[in-house]
BALOBA-1460 file (C-alpha; in Angstrom, 3 decimals):
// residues 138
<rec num="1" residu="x" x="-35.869" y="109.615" z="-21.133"/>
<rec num="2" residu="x" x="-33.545" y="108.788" z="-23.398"/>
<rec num="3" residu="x" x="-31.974" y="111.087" z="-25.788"/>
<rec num="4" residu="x" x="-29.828" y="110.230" z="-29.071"/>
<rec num="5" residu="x" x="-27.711" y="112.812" z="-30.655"/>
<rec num="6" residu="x" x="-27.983" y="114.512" z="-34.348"/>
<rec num="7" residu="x" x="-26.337" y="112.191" z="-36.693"/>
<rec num="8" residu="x" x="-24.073" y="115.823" z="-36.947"/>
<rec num="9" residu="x" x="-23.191" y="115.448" z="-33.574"/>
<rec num="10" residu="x" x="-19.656" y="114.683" z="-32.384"/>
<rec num="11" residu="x" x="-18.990" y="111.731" z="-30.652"/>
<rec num="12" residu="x" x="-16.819" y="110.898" z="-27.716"/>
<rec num="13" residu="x" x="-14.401" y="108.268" z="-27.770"/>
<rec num="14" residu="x" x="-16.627" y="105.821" z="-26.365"/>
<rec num="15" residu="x" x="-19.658" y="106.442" z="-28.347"/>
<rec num="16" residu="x" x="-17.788" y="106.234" z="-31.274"/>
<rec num="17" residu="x" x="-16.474" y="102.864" z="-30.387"/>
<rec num="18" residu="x" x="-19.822" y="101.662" z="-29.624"/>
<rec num="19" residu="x" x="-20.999" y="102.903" z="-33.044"/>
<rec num="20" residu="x" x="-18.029" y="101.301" z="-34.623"/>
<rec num="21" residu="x" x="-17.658" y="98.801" z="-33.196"/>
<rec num="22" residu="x" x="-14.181" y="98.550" z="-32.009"/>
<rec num="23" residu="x" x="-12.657" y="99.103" z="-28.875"/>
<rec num="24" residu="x" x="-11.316" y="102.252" z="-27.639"/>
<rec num="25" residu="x" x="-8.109" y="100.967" z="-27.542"/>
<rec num="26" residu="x" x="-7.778" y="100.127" z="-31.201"/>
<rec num="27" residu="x" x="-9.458" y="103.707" z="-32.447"/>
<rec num="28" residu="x" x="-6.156" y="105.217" z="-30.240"/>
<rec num="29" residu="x" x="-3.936" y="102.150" z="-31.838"/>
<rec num="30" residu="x" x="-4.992" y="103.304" z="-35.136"/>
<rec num="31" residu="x" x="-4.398" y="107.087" z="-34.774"/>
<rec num="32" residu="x" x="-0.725" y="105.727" z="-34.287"/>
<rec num="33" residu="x" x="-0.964" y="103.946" z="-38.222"/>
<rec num="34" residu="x" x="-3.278" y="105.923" z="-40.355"/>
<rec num="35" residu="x" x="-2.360" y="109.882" z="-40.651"/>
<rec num="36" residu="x" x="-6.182" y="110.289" z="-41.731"/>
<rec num="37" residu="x" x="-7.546" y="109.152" z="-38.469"/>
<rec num="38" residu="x" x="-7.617" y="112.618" z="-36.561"/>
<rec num="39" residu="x" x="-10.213" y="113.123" z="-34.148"/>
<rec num="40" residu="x" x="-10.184" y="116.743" z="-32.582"/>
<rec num="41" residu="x" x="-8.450" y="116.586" z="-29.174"/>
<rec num="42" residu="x" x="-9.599" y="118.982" z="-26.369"/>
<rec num="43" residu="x" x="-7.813" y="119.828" z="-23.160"/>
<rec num="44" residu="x" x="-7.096" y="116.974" z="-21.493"/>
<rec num="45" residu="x" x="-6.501" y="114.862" z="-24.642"/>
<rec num="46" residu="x" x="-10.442" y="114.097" z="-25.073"/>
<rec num="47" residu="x" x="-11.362" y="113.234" z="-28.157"/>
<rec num="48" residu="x" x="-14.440" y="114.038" z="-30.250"/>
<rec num="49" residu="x" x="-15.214" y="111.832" z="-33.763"/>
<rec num="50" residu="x" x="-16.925" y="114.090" z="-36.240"/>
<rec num="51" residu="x" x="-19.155" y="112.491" z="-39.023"/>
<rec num="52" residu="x" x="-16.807" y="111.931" z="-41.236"/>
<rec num="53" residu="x" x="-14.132" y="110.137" z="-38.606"/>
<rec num="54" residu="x" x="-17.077" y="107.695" z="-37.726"/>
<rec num="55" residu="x" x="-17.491" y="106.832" z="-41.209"/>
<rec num="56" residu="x" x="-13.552" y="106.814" z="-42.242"/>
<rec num="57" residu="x" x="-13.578" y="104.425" z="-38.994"/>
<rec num="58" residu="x" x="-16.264" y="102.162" z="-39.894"/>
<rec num="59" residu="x" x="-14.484" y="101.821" z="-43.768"/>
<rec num="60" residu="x" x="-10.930" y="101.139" z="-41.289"/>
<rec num="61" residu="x" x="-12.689" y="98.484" z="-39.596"/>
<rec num="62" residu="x" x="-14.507" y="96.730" z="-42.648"/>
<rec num="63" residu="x" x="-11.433" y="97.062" z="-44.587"/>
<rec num="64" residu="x" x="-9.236" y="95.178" z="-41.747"/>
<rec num="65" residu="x" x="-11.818" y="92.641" z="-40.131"/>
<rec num="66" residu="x" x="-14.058" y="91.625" z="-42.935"/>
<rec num="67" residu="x" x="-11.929" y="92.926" z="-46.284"/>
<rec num="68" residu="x" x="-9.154" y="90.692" z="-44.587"/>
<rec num="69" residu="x" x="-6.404" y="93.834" z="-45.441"/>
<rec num="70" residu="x" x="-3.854" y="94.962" z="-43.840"/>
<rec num="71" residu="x" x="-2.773" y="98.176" z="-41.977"/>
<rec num="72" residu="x" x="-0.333" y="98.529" z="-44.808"/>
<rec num="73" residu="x" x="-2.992" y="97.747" z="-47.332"/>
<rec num="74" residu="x" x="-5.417" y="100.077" z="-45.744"/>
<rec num="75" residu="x" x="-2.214" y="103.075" z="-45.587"/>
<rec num="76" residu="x" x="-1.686" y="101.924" z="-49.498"/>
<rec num="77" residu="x" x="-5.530" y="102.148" z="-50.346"/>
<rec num="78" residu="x" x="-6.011" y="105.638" z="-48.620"/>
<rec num="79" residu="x" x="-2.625" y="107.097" z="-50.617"/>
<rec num="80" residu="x" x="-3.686" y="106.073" z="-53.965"/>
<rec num="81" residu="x" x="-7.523" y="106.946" z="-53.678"/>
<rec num="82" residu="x" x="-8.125" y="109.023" z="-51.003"/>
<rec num="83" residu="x" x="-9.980" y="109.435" z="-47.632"/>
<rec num="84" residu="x" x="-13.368" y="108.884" z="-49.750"/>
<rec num="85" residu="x" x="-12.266" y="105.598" z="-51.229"/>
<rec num="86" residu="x" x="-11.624" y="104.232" z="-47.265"/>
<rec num="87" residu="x" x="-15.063" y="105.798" z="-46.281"/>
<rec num="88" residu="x" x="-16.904" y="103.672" z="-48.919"/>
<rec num="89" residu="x" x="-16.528" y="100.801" z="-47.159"/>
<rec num="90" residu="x" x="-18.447" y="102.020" z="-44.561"/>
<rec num="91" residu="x" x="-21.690" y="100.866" z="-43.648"/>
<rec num="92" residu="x" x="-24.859" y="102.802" z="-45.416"/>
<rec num="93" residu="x" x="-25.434" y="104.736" z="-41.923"/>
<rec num="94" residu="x" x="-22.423" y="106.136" z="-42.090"/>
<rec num="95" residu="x" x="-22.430" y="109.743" z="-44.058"/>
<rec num="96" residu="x" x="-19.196" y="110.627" z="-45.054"/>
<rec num="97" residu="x" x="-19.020" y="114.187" z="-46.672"/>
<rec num="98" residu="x" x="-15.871" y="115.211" z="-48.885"/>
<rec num="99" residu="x" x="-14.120" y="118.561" z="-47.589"/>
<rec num="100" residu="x" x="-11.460" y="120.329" z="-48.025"/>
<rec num="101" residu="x" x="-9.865" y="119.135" z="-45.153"/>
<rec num="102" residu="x" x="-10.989" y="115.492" z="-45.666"/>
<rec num="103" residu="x" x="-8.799" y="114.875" z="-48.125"/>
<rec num="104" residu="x" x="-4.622" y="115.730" z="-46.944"/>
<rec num="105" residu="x" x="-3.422" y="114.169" z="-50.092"/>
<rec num="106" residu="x" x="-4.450" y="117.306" z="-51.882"/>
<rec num="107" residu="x" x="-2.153" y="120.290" z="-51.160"/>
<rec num="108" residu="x" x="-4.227" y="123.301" z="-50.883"/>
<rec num="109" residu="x" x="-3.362" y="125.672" z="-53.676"/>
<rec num="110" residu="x" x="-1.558" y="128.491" z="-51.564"/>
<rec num="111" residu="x" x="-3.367" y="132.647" z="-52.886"/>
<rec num="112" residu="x" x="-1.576" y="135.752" z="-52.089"/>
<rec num="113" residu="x" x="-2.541" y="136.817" z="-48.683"/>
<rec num="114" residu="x" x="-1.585" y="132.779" z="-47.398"/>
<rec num="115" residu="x" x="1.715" y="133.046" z="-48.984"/>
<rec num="116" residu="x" x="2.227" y="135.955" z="-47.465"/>
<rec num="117" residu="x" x="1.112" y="135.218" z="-44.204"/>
<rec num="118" residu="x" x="3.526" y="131.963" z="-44.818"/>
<rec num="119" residu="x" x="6.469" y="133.966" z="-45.614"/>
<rec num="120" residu="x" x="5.937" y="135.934" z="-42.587"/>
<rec num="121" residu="x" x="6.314" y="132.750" z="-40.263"/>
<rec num="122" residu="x" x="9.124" y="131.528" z="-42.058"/>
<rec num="123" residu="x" x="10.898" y="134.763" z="-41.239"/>
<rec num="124" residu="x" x="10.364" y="134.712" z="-37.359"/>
<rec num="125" residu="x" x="10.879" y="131.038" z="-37.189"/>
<rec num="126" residu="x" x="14.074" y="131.893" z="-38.539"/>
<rec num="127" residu="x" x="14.692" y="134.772" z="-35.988"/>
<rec num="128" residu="x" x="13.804" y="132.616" z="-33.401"/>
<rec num="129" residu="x" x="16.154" y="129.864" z="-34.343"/>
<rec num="130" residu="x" x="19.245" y="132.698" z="-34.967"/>
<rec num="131" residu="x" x="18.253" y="133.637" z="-31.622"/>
<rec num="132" residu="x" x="18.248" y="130.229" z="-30.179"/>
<rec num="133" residu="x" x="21.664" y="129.784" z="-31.632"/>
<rec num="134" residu="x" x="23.082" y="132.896" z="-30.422"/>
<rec num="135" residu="x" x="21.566" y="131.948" z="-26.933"/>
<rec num="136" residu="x" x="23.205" y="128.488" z="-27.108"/>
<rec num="137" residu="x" x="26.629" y="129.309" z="-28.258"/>
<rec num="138" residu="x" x="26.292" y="128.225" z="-31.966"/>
């Protein structure tokens, strides 16, 4: 018996090429060339496509192979429109979702208790590099 997975499911590498349609190789070439192509990596370095990677993937591949654009067109495409923009060239199957996290072109707007919290690691970087320094002879 044959089972598929929720469409809510991650995927593993190879499921996710299958559904792509693009070797594994090229979904780990183009980690290397788009910043927005970040599966989640577990121990080991496995990687699991979300939803919204499979669609983001399927708009990569459309865009390259049947768009005819380039990897710099594609990098030029996602920086003036967005992570959305790239999934719309997806197939229909493919349900891309708009998060917060989708989209690192927008800085998150930073409240009080995440500045803080910021400021905080800022200071013991710092410590730790004065002590690195001291430790090295600088």
């Amino acid at each position: 018996m044959i089972m598929t997975k929720s469409p809510n499911a991650f995927r593993t590498i190879s499921e996710a090429s299958e559904e792509i349609g693009a070797p594994q190789h090229v979904l780990r070439f183009w980690e290397t060339k788009f910043t927005f192509v970040t599966p989640l990596k577990r121990a080991g370095g496995r990687r699991f496509y979300r939803p919204n990677d499979v669609a983001v993937l399927k708009g990569v591949r459309r865009l390259l192979h049947e768009q005819g654009l380039t990897i710099k067109g594609v990098q030029r495409l996602y920086k003036e429109q967005g992570l959305k923009a790239i999934a719309s060239f997806s197939d229909e199957d493919a349900a891309f979702t708009p998060t917060p996290e989708s989209d690192s072109r927008e800085t998150p707007v930073a409240d009080g208790a995440n500045t803080a919290r910021l400021r905080a690691l800022l200071a013991d970087l710092e410590a730790a590099r004065a002590s690195l320094d001291h430790a090295l002879g600088r």
